[in-house]
C-alpha positions as a LaTeX table, in Angstrom:
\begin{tabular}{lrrr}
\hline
Residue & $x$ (\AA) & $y$ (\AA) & $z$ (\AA) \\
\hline
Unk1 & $-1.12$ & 9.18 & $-0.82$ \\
Unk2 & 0.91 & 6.80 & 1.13 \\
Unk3 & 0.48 & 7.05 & 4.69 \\
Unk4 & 1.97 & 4.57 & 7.71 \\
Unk5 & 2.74 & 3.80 & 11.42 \\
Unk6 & 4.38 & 1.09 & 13.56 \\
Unk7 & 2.09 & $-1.47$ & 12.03 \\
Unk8 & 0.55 & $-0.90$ & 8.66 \\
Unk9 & 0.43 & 1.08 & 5.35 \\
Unk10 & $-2.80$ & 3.13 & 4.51 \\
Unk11 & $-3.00$ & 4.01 & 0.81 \\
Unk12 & $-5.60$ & 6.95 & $-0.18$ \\
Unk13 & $-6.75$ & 6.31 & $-4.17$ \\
Unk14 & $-9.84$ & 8.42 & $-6.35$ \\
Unk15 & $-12.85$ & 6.58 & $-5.12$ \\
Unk16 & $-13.43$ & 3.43 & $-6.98$ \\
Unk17 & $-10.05$ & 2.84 & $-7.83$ \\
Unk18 & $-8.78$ & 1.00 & $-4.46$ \\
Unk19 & $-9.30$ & $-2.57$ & $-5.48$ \\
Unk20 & $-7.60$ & $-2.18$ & $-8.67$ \\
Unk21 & $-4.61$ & $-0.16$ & $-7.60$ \\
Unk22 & $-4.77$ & $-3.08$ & $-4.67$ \\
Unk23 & $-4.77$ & $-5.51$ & $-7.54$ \\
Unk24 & $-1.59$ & $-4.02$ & $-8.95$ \\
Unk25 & 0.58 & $-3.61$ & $-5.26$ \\
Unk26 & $-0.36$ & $-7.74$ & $-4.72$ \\
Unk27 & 1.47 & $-8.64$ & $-7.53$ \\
Unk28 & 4.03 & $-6.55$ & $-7.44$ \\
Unk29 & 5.15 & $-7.94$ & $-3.77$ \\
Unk30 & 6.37 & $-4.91$ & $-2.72$ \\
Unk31 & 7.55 & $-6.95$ & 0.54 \\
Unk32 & 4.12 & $-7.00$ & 2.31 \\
Unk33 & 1.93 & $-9.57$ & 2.97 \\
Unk34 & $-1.22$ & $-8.40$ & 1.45 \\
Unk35 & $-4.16$ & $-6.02$ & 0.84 \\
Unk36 & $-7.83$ & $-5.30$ & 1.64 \\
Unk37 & $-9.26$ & $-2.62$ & $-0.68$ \\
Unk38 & $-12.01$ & $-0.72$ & $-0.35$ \\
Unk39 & $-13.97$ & 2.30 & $-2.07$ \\
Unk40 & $-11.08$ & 4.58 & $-2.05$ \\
Unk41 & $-8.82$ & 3.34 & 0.46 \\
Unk42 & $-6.31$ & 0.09 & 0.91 \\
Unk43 & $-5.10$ & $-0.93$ & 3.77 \\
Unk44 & $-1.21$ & $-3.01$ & 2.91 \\
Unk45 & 0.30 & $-5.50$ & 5.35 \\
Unk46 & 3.76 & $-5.37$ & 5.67 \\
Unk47 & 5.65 & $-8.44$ & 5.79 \\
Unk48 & 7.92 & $-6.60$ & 8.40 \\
Unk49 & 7.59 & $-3.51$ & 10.33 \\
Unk50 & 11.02 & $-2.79$ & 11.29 \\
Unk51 & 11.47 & $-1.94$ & 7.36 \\
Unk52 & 7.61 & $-0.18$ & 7.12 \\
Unk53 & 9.30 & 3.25 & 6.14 \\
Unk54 & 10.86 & 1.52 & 3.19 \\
Unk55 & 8.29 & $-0.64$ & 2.26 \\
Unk56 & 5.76 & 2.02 & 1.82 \\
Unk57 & 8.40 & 4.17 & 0.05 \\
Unk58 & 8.31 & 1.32 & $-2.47$ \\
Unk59 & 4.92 & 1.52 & $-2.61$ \\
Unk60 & 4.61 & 5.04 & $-3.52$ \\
Unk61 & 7.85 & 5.16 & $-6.18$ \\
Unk62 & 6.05 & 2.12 & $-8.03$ \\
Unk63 & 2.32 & 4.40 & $-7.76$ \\
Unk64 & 4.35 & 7.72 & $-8.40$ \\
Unk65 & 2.58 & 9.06 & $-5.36$ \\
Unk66 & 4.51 & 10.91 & $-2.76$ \\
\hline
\end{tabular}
């Protein structure tokens, strides 16, 4: 589950599975700047967040999330 605000991208994953799903979004520079993972969460920093909405669509199309 993708979630966002003005500022940043939350992503919710099964727990254990953040740093590798983190892993995956860093090298697939889905125009952010990076990611800090942790149990079962990731927290993604856009590179822009006038184009957030986007950027965290293209998040969730890549991870077939909603």
């Amino acid at each position: 589950e993708g979630l966002a605000n003005e500022a940043m991208i939350i992503i919710r994953t099964s727990p254990g599975a953040a740093s590798l799903i983190a892993r995956i979004i860093d090298h697939k520079k889905c125009e952010i700047l990076g990611t800090i993972a942790g149990d079962d969460s990731i927290f993604v920093a856009p590179k822009s967040i006038t184009t957030i909405d986007n950027t965290r669509q293209l998040i969730c199309n890549y991870l077939k999330t909603r």
